[in-house]
N, C-alpha and C positions, 0 to 999 in steps of 0.2 A: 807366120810370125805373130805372136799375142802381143796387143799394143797395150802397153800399159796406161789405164786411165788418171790423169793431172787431176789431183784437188781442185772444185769448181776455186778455190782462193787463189791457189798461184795462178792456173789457167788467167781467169783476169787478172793478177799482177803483172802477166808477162807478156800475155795480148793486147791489155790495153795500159792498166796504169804505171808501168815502166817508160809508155813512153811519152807520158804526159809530164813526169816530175822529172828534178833536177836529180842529178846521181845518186843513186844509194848504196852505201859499204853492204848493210844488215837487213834484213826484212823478216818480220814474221807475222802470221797471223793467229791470234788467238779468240776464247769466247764464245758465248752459246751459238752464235751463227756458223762458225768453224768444226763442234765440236759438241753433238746433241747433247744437253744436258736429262739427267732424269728430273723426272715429273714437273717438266718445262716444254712450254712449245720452242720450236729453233729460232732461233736470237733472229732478230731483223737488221742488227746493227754488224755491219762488217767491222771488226777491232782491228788495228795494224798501229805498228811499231818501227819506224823507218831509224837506223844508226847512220850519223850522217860523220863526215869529218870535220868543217866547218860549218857551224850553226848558223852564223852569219851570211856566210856567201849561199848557202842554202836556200836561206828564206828572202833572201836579195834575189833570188833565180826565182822562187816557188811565187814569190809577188809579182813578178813579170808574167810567169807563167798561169799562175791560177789566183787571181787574186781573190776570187769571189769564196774562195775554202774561209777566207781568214772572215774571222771576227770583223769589227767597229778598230780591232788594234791594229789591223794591216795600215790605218794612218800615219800611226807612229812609226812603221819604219822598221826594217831589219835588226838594225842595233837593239834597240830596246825589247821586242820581241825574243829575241835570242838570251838578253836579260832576266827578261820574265823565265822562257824555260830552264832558268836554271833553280826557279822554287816551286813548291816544295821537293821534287822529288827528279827534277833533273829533265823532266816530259812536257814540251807543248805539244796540245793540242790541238788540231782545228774536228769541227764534228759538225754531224749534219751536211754531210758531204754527200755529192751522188757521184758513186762509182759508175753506173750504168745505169739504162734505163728500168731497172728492175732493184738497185741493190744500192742502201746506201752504207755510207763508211766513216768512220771518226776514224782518224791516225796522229798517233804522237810521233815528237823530232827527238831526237837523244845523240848527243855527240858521241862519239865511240867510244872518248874519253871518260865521260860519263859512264855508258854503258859497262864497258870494263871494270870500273871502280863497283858500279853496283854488285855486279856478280861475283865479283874477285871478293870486296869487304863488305857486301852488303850493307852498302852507306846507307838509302833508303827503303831499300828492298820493296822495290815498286817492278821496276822490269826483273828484274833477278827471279822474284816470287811469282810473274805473269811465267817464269821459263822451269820454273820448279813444276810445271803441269806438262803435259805434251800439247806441242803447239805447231804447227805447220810451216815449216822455216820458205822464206819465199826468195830471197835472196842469202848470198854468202854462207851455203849448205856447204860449201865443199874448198878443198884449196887447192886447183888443178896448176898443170905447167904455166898457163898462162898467169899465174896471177902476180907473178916477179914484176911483170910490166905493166898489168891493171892497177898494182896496188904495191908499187914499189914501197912505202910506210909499214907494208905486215898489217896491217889492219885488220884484214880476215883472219887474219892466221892470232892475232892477239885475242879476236872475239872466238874463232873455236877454243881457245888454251883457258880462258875465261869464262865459256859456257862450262865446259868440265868440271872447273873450278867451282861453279855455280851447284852442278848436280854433286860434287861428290860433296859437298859437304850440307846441303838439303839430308843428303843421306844420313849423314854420320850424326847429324845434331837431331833430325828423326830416331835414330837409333837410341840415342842418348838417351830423347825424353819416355822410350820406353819403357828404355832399361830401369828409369828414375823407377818405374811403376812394378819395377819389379820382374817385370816380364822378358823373358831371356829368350823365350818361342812367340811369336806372335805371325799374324795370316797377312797375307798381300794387304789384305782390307786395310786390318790397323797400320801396317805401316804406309802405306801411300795416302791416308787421311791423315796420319800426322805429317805427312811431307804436302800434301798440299795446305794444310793449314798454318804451315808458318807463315805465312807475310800476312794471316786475319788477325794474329795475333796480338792484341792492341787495338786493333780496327772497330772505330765507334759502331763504324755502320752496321757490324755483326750483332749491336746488343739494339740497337734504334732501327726500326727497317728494312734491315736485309733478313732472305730469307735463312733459318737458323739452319737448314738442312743442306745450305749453298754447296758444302765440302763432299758432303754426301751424294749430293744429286752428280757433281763434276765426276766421282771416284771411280761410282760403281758401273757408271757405262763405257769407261776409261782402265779397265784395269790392265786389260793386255798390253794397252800403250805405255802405261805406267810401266808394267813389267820391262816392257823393252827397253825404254826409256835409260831407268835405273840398273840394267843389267851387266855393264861394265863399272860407272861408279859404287856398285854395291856389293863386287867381286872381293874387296880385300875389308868391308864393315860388317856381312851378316851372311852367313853361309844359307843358300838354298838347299831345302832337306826334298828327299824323294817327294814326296807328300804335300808340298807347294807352299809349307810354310818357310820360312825366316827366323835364322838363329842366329844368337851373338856368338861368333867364333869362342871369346873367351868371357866367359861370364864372372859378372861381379862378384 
């Protein structure tokens, strides 16, 4: 029997930091530590995104539990904390954490509620845009029998209906900006660089700072995933030609 090998990221989310934190709906992990990037060495920082249901009973559990994650703000208290993540973009963070003796990790909190509303209307397009890439789901991948009684709310079942919602319309509004260009054929490349680049759009740090080739380096060692990725959302926006390109079913 072939055993199939765990991503070193879940692997430790589920041997060890699953059962260090307070309950999680959602988990993923994303970022050059997850996911090589080209003409970069492999990220050092573990990125993770925990969806939680109460923000507050969360961090009221996660300061019992781990107080030493938080900042100078674990002072203040669960209330306020839960406060603060709801600016700018709906994500606390704590960072500079050690997942293990070898790995460390920043992770953000996001209510589901939140969560949802990002992908669904791309309120901030913070998480929404971290999930326009391929990313390594650690929790709530799936919506088995059991989850009527894990999760009597729907909760998993809101954020699958909500991830989809997320990808199909990355897709379509990629689609769009191509079509803008005139381009009615275009390659895997162009279009997974304009769907990874919507949530840069705007983004100071792309013109001050950040490296300009960021979308480029994520793409091109990612395409197949890409491909996978987008391959049910982009069944009824761009027809796949023998040849590997991408076509607008009905062109402008």
């Amino acid at each position: 029997k072939v055993k199939i090998k765990m991503h070193p990221a879940r692997e430790l989310y589920h041997c060890k930091l699953k059962k260090l934190l307070p309950p999680i709906k959602f988990a993923f992990a994303y970022g050059s530590a997850v996911f090589q990037q080209q003409n970069r060495p492999k990220g050092k920082m573990l990125d993770l995104v925990f969806a939680v249901d109460d923000p507050v009973q969360w961090h009221t559990l996660n300061l019992r539990m781990n107080p030493a994650h938080y900042s100078g703000l674990r002072w203040l208290g669960p209330n306020p904390i839960a406060a603060i993540q709801r600016y700018p973009a709906a994500v606390y963070y704590n960072t500079l954490v050690k997942a293990d003796s070898q790995t460390m990790m920043k992770y953000g909190v996001v209510s589901v509620e939140d969560l949802c509303d990002d992908l669904v209307n791309w309120r901030w397009l913070y998480a929404s845009g971290r999930l326009h890439k391929p990313v390594v789901i650690l929790e709530g991948d799936a919506v088995s029998d059991r989850d009527e009684e894990e999760d009597p709310d729907n909760h998993i079942r809101r954020i699958q209906s909500a991830l989809t919602a997320n990808l199909k319309s990355a897709s379509l509004c990629s689609v769009l900006l191509l079509s803008s260009c005139d381009a009615h054929v275009f390659t895997a490349y162009e279009l997974f660089t304009t769907v990874a680049g919507l949530s840069y759009k705007g983004d100071f740090r792309m013109l001050i700072g950040e490296d300009k080739r960021k979308v480029d380096n994520i793409v091109k060692p990612l395409l197949k995933q890409f491909e996978e990725l987008y391959s049910a959302p982009l069944q009824s926006i761009a027809e796949k030609t023998p040849d590997g390109l991408y076509r607008k079913p009905y062109p402008a």
